[in-house]
C-alpha positions as CSV (number, residue, x, y, z in Angstrom):
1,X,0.0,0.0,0.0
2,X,2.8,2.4,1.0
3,X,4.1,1.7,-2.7
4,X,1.2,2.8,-4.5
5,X,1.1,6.1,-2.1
6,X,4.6,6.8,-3.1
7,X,4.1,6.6,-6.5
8,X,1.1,8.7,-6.8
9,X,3.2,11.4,-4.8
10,X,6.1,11.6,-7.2
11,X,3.9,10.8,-10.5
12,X,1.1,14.0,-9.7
13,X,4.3,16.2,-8.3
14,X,5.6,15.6,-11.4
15,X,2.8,15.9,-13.6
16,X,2.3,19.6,-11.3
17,X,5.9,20.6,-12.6
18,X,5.2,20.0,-16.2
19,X,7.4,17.9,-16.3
20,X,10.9,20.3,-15.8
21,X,12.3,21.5,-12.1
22,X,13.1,20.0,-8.9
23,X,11.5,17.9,-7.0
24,X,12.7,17.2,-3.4
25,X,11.7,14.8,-1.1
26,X,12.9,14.6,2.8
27,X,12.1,11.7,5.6
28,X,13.5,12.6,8.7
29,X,13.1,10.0,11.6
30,X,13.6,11.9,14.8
31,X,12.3,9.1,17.0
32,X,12.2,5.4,16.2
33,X,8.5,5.0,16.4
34,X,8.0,8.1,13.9
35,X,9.1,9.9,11.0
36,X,8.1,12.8,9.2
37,X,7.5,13.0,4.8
38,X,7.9,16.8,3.1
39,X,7.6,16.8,-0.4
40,X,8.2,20.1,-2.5
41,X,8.7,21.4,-6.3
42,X,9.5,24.3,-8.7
43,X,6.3,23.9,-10.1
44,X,3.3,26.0,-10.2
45,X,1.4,24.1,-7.2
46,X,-2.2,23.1,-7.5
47,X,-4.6,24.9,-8.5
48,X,-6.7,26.6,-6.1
49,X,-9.9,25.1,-7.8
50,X,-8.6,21.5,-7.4
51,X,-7.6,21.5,-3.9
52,X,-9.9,19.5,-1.4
């Protein structure tokens, strides 16, 4: 399951970026029992009328 979320994330970042920039992705694991997932892009973000 975690597969399938991970590819969504990257495939509609990098549909978002058109397909040119950056795209990073950070996990930081400040405690054993947790970590944390940012994602961000040079693109233009999504669109205010497609946001839930």
């Amino acid at each position: 399951m975690m597969t399938q979320v991970w590819i969504t994330l990257i495939h509609n970042a990098l549909q978002a970026m058109e397909n040119q920039g950056t795209l990073i992705i950070s996990v930081i694991q400040p405690e054993e029992a947790s970590s944390s997932v940012s994602a961000s892009g040079s693109g233009s973000g999504i669109p205010k009328d497609a946001r839930e």
